[in-house]
Rosetta silent file (secondary structure, phi, psi, omega in degrees, C-alpha in Angstrom):
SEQUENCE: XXXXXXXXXXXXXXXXXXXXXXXXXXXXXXXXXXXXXXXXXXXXXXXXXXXXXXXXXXXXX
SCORE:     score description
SCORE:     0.000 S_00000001
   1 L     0.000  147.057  175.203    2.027   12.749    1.499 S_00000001
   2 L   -92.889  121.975  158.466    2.876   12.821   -2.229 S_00000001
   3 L   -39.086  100.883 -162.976    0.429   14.102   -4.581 S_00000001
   4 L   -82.788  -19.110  175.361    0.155   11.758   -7.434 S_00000001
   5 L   -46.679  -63.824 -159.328   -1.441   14.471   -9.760 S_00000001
   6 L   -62.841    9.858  164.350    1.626   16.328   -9.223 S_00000001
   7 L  -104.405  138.589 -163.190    3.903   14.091  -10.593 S_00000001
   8 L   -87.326  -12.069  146.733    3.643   14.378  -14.387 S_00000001
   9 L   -66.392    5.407  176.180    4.401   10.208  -15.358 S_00000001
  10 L  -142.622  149.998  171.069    1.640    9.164  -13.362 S_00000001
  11 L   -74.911  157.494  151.699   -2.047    8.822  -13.343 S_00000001
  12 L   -41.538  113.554  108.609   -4.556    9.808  -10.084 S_00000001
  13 L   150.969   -8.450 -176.556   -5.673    6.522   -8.870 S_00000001
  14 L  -113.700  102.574  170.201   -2.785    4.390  -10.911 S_00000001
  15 L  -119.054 -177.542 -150.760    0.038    3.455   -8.064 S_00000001
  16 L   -55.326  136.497 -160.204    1.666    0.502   -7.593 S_00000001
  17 L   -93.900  142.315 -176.277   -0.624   -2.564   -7.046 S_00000001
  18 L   -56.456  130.177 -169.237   -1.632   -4.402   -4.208 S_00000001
  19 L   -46.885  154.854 -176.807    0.449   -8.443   -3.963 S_00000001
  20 L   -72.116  151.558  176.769   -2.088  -10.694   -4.667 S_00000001
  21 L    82.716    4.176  178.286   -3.962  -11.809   -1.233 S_00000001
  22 E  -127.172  172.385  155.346   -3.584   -8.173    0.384 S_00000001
  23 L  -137.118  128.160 -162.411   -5.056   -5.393    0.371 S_00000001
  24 L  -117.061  108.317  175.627   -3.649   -1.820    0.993 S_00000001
  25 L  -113.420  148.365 -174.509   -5.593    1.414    2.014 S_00000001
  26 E   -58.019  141.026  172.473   -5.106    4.687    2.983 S_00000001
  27 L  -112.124 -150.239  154.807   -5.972    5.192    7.162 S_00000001
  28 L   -48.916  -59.295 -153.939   -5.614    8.409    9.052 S_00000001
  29 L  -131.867   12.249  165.753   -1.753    8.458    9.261 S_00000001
  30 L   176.066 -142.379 -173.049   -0.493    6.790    6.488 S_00000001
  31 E  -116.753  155.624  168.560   -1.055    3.584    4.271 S_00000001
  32 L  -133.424 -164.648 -171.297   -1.614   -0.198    6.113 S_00000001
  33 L  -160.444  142.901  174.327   -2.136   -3.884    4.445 S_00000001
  34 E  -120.569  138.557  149.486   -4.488   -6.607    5.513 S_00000001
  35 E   -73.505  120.466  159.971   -3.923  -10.175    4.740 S_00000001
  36 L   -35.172  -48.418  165.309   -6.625  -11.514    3.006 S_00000001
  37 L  -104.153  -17.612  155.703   -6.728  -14.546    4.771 S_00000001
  38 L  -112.427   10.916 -168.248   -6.380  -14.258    8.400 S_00000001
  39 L    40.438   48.983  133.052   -6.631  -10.148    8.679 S_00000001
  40 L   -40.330  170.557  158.500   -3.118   -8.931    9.840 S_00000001
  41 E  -145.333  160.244  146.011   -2.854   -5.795    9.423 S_00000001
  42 L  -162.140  151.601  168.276    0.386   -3.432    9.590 S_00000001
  43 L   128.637  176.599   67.088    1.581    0.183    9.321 S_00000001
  44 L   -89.228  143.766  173.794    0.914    2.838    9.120 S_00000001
  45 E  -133.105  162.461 -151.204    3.477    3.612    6.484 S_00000001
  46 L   -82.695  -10.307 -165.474    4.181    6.778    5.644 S_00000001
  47 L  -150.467  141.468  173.187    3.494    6.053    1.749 S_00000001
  48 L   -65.032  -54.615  173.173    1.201    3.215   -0.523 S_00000001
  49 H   -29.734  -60.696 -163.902    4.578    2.045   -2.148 S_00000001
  50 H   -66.587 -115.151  119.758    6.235    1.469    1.172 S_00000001
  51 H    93.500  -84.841  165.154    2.676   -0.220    2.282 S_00000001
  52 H   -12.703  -74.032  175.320    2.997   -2.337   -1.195 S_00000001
  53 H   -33.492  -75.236 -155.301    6.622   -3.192   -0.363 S_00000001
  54 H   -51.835  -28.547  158.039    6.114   -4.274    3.104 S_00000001
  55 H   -35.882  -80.268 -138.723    2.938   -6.722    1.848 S_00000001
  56 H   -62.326  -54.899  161.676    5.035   -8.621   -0.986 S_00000001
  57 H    -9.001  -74.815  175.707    7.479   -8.775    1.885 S_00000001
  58 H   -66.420  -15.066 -163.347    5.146  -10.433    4.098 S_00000001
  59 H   -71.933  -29.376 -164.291    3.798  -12.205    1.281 S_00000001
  60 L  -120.645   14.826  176.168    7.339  -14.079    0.676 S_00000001
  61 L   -98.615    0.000    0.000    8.132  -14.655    4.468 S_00000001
């Protein structure tokens, strides 16, 4: 996993934000997404961006 202290353009705690109606948290083995309204879930993904992605994805399918 990438450190976000160590990258020097970004804050701890400010990455990209979850699409409106999900929500995406860190598990064990990665990052997942819940739907808000019926509770999918999917990933693990290996990163919260990808996580992010794959939401807005689902979001627009």
């Amino acid at each position: 996993m990438t450190d976000p202290c160590a990258l020097p353009d970004r804050l701890p705690g400010h990455g990209p934000a979850d699409p409106d109606g999900y929500l995406v948290e860190e598990v064990p083995d990665g990052y997942r997404w819940t739907c808000r309204a019926d509770g999918r879930t999917a990933g693990p993904f290996p990163s919260r961006e990808e996580a992010v992605l794959a939401a807005a994805v689902d979001r627009t399918a």
